[in-house]
C-alpha beads as a LAMMPS data file, in Angstrom:
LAMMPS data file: protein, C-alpha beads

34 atoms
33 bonds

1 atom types
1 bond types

-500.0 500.0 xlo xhi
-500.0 500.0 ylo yhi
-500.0 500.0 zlo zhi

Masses

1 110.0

Atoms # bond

1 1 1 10.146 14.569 8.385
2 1 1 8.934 15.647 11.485
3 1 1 5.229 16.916 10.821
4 1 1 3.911 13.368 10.231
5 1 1 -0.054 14.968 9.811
6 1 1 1.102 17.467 7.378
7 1 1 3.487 14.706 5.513
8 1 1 0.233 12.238 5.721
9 1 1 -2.284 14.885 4.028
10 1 1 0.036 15.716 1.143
11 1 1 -0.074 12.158 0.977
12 1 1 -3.424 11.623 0.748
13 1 1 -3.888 15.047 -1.767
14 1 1 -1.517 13.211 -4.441
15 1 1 -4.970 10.710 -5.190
16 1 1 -4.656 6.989 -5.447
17 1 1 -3.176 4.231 -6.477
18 1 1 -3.834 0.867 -7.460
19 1 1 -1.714 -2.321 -7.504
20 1 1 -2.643 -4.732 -9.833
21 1 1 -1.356 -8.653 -8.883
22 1 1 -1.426 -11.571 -11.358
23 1 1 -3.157 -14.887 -10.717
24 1 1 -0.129 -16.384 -10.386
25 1 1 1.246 -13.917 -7.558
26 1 1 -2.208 -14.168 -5.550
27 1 1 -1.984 -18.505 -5.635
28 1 1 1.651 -18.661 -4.662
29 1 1 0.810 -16.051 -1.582
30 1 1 1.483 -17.652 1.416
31 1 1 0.453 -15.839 4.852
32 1 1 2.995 -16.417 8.022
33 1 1 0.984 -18.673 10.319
34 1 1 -0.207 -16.882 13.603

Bonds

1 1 1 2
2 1 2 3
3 1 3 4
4 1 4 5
5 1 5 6
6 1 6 7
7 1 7 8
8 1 8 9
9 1 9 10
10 1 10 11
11 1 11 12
12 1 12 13
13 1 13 14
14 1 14 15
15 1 15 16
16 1 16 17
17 1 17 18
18 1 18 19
19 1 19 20
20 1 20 21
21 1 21 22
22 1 22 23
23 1 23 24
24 1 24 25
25 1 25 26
26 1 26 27
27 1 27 28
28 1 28 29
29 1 29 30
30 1 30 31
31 1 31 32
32 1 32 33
33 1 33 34
């Protein structure tokens, strides 16, 4: 791909989607300390 603002709008034209995480996933998340 080398038109990255053409490949980004066709992107954006598809809609949206959503990502659903369990309770379980979102407690056991652990962020790399900074």
């Amino acid at each position: 791909m080398t038109n990255w603002a053409d490949y980004n709008e066709a992107l954006r034209q598809r809609g949206s989607l959503t990502v659903w995480f369990t309770d379980e996933s979102i407690a056991a998340w652990k962020a790399a300390p900074r």
